[in-house]
C-alpha positions as CSV (number, residue, x, y, z in Angstrom):
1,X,234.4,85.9,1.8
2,X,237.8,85.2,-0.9
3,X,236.9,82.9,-3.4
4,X,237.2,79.4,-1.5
5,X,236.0,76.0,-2.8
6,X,232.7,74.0,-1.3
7,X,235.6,71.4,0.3
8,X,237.4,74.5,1.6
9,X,234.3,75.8,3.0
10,X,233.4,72.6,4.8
11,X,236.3,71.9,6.0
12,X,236.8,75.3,8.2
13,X,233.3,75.4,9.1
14,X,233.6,71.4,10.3
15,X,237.3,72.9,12.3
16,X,235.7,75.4,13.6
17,X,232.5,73.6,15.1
18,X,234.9,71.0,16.4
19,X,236.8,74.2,18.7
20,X,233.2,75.0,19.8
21,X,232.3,71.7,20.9
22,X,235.6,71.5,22.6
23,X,234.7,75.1,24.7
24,X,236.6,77.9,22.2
25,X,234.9,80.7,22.7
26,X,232.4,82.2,20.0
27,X,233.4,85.1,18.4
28,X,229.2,85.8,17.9
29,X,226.7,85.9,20.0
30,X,225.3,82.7,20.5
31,X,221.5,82.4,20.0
32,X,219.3,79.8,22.1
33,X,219.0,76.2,20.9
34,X,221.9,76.7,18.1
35,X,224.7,74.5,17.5
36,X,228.2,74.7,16.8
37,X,227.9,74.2,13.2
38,X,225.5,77.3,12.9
39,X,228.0,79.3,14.7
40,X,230.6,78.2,12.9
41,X,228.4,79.3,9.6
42,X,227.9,82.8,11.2
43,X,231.3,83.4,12.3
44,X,232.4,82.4,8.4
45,X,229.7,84.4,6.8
46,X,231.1,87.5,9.4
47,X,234.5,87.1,8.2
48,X,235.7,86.8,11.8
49,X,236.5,83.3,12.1
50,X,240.0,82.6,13.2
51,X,241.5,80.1,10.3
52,X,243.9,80.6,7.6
53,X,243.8,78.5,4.3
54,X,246.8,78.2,3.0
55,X,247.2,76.4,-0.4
């Protein structure tokens, strides 16, 4: 993961739970009884998740 802040960090993992919620498809597979902010995590922690930062 490139160096991004804690605010940077919440706020692509809170963006990317919000597509979830909303039906985006999850780039992971999705374990039983998790939600949309732990697949957001996953997908972050993978490098896979579909955001760009710019600053």
């Amino acid at each position: 993961m490139a160096s991004l802040s804690k605010f940077e960090i919440a706020r692509i993992i809170g963006a990317r739970a919000l597509q979830l919620s909303y039906g985006a498809p999850p780039l992971l597979e999705v374990k039983p009884g998790e939600s949309a902010i732990d697949v957001a995590k996953r997908e972050l922690e993978a490098g896979i998740i579909p955001l760009v930062v710019l600053r």
